[in-house]
N, C-alpha and C positions, 0 to 999 in steps of 0.2 A: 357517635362514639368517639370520632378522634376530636373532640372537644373535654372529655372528661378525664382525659391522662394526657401527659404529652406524648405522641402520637409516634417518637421510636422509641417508647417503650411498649407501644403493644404487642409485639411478638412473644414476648418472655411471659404476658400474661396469660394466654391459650396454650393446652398441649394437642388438643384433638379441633376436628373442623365443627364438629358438633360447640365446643364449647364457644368458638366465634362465632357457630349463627345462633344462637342462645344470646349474646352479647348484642348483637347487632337488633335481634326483636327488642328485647330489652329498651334499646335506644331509638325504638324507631324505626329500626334500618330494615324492612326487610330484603334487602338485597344490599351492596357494598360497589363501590367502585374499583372493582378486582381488576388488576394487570398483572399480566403473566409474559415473562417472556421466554424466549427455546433457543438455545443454539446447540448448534452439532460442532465443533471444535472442529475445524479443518476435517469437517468430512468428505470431503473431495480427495483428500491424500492419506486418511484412514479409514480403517472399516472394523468390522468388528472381531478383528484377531482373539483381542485378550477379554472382549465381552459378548453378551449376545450370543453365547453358543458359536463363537466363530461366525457367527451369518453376517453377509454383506447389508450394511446399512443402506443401500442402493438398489434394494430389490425392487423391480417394477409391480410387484405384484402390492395391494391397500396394507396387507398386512406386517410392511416390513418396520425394523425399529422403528425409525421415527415415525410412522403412522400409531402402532402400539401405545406409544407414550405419551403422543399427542392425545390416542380418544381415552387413555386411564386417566388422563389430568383431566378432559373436558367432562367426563363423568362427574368424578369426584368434586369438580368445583363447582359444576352446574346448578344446584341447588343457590349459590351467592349470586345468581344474575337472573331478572324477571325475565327475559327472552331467550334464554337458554344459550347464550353466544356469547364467550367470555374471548374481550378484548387480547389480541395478542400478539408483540411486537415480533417480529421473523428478523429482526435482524440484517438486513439486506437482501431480505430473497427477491429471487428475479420476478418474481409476481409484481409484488407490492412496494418495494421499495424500502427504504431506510423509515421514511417516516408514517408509512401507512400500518394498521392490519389486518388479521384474516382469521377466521371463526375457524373453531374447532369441526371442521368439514375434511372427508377423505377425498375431495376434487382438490384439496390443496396438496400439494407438495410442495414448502416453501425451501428452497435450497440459496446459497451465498453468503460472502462474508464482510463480518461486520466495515464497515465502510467512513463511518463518522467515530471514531471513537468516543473524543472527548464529551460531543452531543449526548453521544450512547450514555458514558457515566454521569453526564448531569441528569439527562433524563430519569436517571434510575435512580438518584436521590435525590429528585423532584418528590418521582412517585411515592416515596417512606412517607412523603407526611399525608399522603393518604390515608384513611381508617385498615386497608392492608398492604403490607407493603409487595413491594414486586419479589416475585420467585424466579430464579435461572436455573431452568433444567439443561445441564448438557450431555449428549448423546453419544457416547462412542467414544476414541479410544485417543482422542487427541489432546493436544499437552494443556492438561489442564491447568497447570497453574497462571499458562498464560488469561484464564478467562479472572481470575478476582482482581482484576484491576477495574471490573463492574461489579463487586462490592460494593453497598451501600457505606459501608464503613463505621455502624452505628455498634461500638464495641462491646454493649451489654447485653447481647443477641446469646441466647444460652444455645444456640443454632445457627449455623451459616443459611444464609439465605443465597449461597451457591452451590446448586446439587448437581452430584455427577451421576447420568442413571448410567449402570452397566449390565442390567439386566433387567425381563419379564418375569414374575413368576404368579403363581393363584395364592391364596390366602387357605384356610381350611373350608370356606363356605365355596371354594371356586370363584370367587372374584381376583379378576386380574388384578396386580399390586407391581410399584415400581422398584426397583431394588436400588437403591444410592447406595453409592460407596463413603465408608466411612469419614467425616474430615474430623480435623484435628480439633482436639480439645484443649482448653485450658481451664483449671481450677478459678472459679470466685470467690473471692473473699473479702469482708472489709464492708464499705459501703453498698458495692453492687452487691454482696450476699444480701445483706437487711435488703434491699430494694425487691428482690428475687421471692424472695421469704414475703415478704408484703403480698406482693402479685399477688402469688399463691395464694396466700389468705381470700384477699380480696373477689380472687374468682367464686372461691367455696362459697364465700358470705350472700354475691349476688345469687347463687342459686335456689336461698331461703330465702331473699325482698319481697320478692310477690304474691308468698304465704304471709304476708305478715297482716293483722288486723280483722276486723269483720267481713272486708269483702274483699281478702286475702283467697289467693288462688290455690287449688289443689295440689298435688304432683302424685301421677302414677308412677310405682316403686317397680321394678320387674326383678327379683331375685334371679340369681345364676341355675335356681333349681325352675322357673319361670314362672314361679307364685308371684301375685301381683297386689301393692300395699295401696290405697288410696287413701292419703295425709295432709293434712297442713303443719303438721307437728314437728316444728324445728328439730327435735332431737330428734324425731322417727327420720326425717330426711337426711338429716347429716350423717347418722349412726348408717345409712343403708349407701351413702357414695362412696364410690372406691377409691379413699385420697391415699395420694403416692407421697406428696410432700407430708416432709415430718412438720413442720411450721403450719401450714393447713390443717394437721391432725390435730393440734391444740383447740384451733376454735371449736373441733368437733368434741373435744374433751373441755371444752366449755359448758355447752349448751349440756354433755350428759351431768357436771356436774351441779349447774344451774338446775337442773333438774330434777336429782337427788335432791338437792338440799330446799329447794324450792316448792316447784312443781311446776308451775306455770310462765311465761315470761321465754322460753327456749329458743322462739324466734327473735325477738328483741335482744337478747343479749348478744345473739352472735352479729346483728346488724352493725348495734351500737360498737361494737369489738372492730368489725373490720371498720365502720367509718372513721376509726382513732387512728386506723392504720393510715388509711388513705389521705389522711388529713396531715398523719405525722410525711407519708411520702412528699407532701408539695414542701414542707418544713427540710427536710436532706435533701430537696432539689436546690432549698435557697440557703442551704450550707451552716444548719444550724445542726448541733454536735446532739446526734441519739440519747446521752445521757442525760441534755440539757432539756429534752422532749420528757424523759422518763420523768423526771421529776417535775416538770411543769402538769405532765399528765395529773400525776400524784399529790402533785399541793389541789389540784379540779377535782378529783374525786373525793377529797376531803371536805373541799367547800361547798358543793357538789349534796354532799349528804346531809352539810349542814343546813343547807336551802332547803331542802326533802323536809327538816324536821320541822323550819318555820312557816311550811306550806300547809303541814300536814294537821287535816282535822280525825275528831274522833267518835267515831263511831260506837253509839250505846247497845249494848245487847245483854240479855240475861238467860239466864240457863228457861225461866217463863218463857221468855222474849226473843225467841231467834227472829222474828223476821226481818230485820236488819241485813242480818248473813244473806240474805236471798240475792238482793241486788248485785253484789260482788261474783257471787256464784254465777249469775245470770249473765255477767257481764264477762265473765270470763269461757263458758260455751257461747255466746255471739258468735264467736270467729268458727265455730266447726259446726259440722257436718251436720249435726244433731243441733243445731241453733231452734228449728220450730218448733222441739222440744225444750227449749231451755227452761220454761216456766215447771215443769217436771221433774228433768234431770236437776237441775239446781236445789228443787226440795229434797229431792233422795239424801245428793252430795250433804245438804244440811244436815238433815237429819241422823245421818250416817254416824257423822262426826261428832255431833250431839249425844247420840246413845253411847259413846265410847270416850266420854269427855269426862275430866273430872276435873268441876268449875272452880273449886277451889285452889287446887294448884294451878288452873290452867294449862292445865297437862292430857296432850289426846295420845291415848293409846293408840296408835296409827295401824300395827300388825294385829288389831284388832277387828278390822274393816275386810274383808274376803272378795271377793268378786268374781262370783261364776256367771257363764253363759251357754247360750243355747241356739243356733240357730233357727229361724223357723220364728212364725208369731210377728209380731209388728215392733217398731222402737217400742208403744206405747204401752206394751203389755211389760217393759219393765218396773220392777219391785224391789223395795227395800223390804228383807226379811230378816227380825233380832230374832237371830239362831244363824244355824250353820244350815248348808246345800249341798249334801254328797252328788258327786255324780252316779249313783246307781241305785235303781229300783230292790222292793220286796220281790223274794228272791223266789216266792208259788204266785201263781195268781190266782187262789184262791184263796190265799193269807188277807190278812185283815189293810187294807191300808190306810188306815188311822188309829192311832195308838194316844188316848188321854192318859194323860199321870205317868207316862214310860218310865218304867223301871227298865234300864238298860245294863248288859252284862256286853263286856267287851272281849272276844277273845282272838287268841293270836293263834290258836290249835286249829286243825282243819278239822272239820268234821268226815273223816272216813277212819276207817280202820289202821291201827299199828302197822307199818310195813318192817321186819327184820333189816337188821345193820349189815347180814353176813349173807351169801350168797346162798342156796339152798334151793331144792326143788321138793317140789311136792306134788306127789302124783296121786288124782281123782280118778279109780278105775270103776267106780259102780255108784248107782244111782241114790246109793244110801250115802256113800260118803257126799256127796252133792250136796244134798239135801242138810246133813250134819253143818256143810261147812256154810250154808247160807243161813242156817237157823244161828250159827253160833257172829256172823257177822250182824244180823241182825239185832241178837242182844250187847252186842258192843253199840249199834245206834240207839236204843232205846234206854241203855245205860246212860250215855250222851244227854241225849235227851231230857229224862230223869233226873239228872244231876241239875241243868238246867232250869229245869222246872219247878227242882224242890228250891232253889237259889231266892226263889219270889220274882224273877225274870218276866218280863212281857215283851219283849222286845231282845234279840242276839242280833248283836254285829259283830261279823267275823272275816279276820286279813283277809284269811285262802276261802277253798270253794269248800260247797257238799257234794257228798254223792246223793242220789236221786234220793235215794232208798231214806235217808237221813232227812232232806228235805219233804219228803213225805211225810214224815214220821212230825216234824215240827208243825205241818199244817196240821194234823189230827190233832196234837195237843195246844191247837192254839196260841202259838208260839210264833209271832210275825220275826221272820229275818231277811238279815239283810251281808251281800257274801261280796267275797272280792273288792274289801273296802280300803284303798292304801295306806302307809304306811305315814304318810305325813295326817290325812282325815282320821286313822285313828287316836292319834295325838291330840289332834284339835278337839275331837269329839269329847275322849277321856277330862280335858281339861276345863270343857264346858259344860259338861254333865255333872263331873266329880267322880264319874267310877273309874276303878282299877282296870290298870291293862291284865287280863288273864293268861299266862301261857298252857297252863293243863286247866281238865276239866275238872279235877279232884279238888283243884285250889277256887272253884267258885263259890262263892257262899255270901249269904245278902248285905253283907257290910261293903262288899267292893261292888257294888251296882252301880249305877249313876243314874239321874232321872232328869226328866224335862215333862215339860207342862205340856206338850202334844209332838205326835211326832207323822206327819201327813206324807203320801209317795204325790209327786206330780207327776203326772201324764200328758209328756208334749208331741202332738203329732198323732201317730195312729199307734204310735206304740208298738206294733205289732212285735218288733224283734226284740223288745228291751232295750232298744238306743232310745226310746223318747223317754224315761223314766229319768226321773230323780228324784233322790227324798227329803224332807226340810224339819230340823229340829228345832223346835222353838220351845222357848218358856226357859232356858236354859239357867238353874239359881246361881250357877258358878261364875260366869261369866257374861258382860254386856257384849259380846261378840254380836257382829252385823254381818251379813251377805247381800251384798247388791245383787240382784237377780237379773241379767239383760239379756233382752229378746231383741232378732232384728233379722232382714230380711238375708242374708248372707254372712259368711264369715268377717268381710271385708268391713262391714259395716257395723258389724260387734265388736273388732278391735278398733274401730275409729273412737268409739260409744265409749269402751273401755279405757283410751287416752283421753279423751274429755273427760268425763267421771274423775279420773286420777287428778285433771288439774282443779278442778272444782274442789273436789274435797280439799285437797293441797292449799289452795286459797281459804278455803273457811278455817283449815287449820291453821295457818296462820295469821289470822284475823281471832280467832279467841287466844292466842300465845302473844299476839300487839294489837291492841283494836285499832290503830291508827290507819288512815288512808290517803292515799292522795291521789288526786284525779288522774282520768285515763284519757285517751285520744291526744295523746303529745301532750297534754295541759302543761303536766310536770318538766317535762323535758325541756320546753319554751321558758317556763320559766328559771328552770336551773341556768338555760344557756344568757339569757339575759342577764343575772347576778353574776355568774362568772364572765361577762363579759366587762362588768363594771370593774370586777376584782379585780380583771388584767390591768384596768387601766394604772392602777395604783402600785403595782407589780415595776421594779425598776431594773432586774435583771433580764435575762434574755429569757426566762421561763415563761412572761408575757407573753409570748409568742405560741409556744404550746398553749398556754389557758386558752388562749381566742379560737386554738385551733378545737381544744377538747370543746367548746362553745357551740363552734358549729358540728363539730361530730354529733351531738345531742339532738339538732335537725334533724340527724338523718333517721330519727324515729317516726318525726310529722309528718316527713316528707313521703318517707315511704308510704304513711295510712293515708296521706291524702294522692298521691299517683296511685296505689292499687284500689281508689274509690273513682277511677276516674276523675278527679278535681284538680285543676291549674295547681301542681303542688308547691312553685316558688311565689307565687301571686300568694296564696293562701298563708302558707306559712307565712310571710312577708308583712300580710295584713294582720295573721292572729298577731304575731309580735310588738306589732305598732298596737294594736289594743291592748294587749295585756300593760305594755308598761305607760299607756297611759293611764289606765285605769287602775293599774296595781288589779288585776284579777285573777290568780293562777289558775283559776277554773278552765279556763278557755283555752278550748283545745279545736282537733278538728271536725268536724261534721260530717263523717262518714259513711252515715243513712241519709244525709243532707235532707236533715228535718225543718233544716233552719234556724238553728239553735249552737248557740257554741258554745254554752256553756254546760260544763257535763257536769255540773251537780244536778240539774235539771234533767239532764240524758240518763245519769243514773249510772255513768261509768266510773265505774272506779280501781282502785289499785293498791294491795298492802304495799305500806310502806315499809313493811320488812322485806317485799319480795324486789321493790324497789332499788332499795337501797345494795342489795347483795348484785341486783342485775351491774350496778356500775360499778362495784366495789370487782367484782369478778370478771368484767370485764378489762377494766383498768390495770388490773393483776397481769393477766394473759397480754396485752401489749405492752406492759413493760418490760416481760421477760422475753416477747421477741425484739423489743429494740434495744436488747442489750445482747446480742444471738450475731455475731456479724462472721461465724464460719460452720458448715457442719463437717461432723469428721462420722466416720461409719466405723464401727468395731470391725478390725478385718481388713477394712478396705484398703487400698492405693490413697495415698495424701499427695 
């Protein structure tokens, strides 16, 4: 890790210890060369008067202060060292001396005073260019300003890296916690904000690398309510982290709107985004003017698109002819969850798009596409159904549940009797009034009924519910319903059948019917209670409306299914709106980064220097698919790039089934060059407007 930033900058890049051992696997590191050092400020001549509850930091008993804070730090750091024993300077205790140390152990009591100073503060800005830099915790009530003269003195520390503890206390789970007293702050602006603002970014983006590609890694999500998401889906990950920087909220309003407008691509674009960043960082280390980066970006991403268009071939398809779209489709579930369905799931996604397409304009009706699910059943039992999917069964079971040639009435009136607007009581004292008033509810349902029936109805779907009595009464006259059907399904139904929404019974009559060509209940599970029920209208003359139907073993795994699905379709849709494509597994990226590499050279302003950088920012797409496939990723890259520009072959990309083959027109990966071009067009956007960003100010706040 302290190879890839310069090395006092990484404090500012971490807020939690979680996010540094996160960085540190990442790199290799699973553990760190952590130094910690302790002093107690003249605690020989202070105690803890004004901390520590008054208690003497000199208590003989394990558990006085400094015991406390020594085992809360050995804790909490324990995890960054493989033997559980984190290095720790005492400062001249009578143990061990000025230059030894001593493990976070309660046989130690390290007491005395610093003794070498000057050593003391070299040593301690030895230590910063370590992957972490040294911590000074001091204990008690002594003058502390004397101790920052062991300051590392590295001034872009959004944190002093000299903490004063003056108290114990538990957190809300009971875990002990240190309490430091506040140090002083100063406002950043200017260069170190953009630097700041980077960081940020850059940690966010590392958290999506590893998801990226075919043998991209998962992430368990755990919501605050402790529902739990399993993804690779750049937006599902970004959208579910709690980012506190506003500058890191961008990328994640990146990828949602790469998303929108897209559909597929969510992990790449925010890659690509932060490696502009990172790239622009070593660029304002060597004192080239943010603006002059912005527009170097910007003349790359122009050139940038124009390579996309000279790379990109075109793909034949006809409204006869889909099979073309498969490949793309297939190649874009690779990377999820549902991959050993992709031969499946990819024909749905086609087809999908194909029944709601109109080849002429090239125009896909997209709100056209529905997608219900069910748990329970296998992936494999999903289905593409032209017609709609309510969720709820026939409302007897002993009603019909197949209905050919459905004439359908829709209504919005519940089936139960008038209830009065005004308050009123009525009192039933004899067994004839009883009787009167059930005979006379009853011909209000069979009225119901009646009306319905004279309409030429075979079929009622109705908002609200029946009462029994009504429900009865529809199964005698053969009259399948269907009850409790919302209020968004009524609409869709109305507008895929062609019948009239009804609010009274009086206004039914057979011109506002609607019909479809069959109307089937499925029965998933055992049924028993009416949760396995749903019904499916098809034949619909109004509308090419589609319901993807998905089945799978848990919830977790029907919303996975259901963001796959969305980018697939997303892909085919945008492949009959441009047929163009251009190769996937880095092909593209290699070679934009090689043409704009040539550009620069021709370049005579200082923007040169951003192009070469936006150049290698393009890598960091290869790079990541060939590190999360396990493959030597700079060796790799290294070599595709000397091939392709010997060869002039943009095909060649990386091998991340390592089939042996690097050319993905043969692999069969590919990539709209609409979804392409918007990934760098969108990204390029979002770092130009953070490196023009060098203060935040908060509505409200202290400036």
């Amino acid at each position: 890790m302290g190879n890839c930033l310069p090395t006092s900058n990484i404090p500012d890049r971490f807020r939690t210890l979680e996010e540094v051992q996160i960085a540190l696997r990442q790199n290799g590191l699973e553990s760190s060369n952590l130094i910690l050092a302790i002093d107690y400020t003249k605690s020989n001549l202070y105690t803890g008067e004004r901390t520590f509850s008054n208690r003497s930091l000199h208590d003989c008993s394990l558990s006085n202060p400094y015991m406390e804070v020594i085992q809360i730090i050995g804790e909490t750091l324990e995890p960054f060292d493989d033997d559980n024993i984190i290095p720790t300077f005492g400062f001249g205790d009578c143990y061990t001396t000025d230059k030894s140390v001593f493990p976070f152990f309660p046989d130690r009591n390290p007491d005395g005073q610093v003794t070498s100073e000057l050593a003391t503060i070299q040593a301690i800005q030895e230590a910063s260019h370590y992957p972490i830099s040294i911590v000074c915790i001091g204990v008690g009530d002594g003058p502390w300003d004397e101790m920052k003269k062991f300051d590392d003195k590295i001034k872009n520390r959004l944190f002093d890296n000299m903490m004063q503890a003056v108290g114990v206390a538990t957190d809300e789970m009971g875990q002990p916690i240190i309490i430091l007293r506040e140090q002083s702050s100063q406002r950043v602006t200017g260069i170190e904000a953009l630097k700041n603002n980077i960081y940020a970014a850059m940690a966010l983006g590392s958290s999506v690398r590893t998801s990226y590609g075919p043998r991209g890694m998962d992430k368990a999500l755990v919501s605050q309510d402790g529902d739990v998401t399993v993804s690779n889906d750049g937006r599902t990950i970004l959208e579910q982290i709690d980012v506190s920087n506003e500058v890191a909220r961008l990328i994640v309003e990146l990828s949602i709107a790469h998303d929108d407008e897209v559909g597929d691509g969510t992990t790449g674009v925010a890659i690509f985004a932060c490696a502009l960043l990172e790239q622009a960082l070593h660029l304002l280390d060597k004192g080239v003017h943010p603006i002059r980066i912005a527009e170097g970006y910007e003349l790359s991403a122009q050139e940038c698109c124009k390579c996309l268009d000279d790379i990109a071939e075109v793909i034949d398809f006809s409204k006869d002819n889909t099979a073309p779209l498969l490949i793309p489709a297939k190649s874009c579930i690779s990377s999820k969850i549902i991959n050993r369905q992709s031969e499946q799931m990819a024909k749905i996604a086609v087809d999908a798009v194909c029944s709601v397409c109109e080849w002429e304009r090239r125009d896909v009706h997209f709100d056209h596409i529905k997608i219900e699910s069910r748990p329970g059943g296998r992936l494999e039992d999903t289905e593409l159904v032209h017609g709609l999917i309510i969720d709820k069964g026939i409302s007897h079971m002993q009603m019909k549940k197949k209905i050919e040639n459905a004439k359908i009435a829709i209504l919005t009136c519940p089936f139960e009797c008038p209830k009065p607007k005004t308050k009123y009581e009525l009192q039933i004292d004899t067994k004839e009034k009883f009787e009167r008033l059930e005979e006379e509810e009853k011909a209000y349902y069979r009225n119901m009924v009646g009306l319905c029936k004279k309409s030429g109805a075979n079929l009622i779907i109705c908002q609200w519910g029946f009462d029994d009595e009504a429900n009865y009464l529809l199964m005698k006259n053969d009259l399948p319903a269907i009850r409790w059907v919302g209020g968004p399904d009524i609409e869709l139904i109305a507008m895929a059948t062609g019948a009239k929404i009804v609010p009274r019974f009086e206004d039914l009559s057979p011109e506002k019917l609607g019909s479809a060509g069959i109307v089937r209940e499925l029965r998933l599970g055992s049924g028993g209670s009416g949760e396995g029920e749903m019904t499916c209208i098809e034949g619909c003359p109004q509308t090419r409306a589609v319901t993807i139907f998905i089945r799978g073993g848990n919830k977790m795994i029907i919303e996975e299914t259901k963001r796959s699905i969305h980018d697939a379709v997303c892909v085919v849709r945008n492949l009959i709106r441009d047929n163009r494509i251009v190769y996937g597994g880095g092909a593209s990226e290699i070679a934009c980064s090689l043409h704009i590499a040539a550009v620069a050279d021709t370049v005579s302003s200082s923007e040169q220097y951003a192009m070469r950088a936006f150049a290698d920012a393009l890598e960091a797409i290869p790079i990541a698919l060939a590190e999360n496939s396990g493959i030597d990723a700079m060796a790799e890259v290294g070599r595709i790039k000397a091939e392709q520009g010997k060869k002039k072959n943009p095909r060649l990309g990386i091998d991340c089934l390592e089939t042996g083959k690097n050319d993905m027109k043969d692999l069969g990966v590919f990539e709209t060059l609409l979804g392409k071009k918007q990934q760098i067009q969108l990204a390029t956007q979002v770092v130009r407007m953070v490196l023009k960003i060098d203060d935040l100010i908060k509505e409200g706040g202290e400036q």
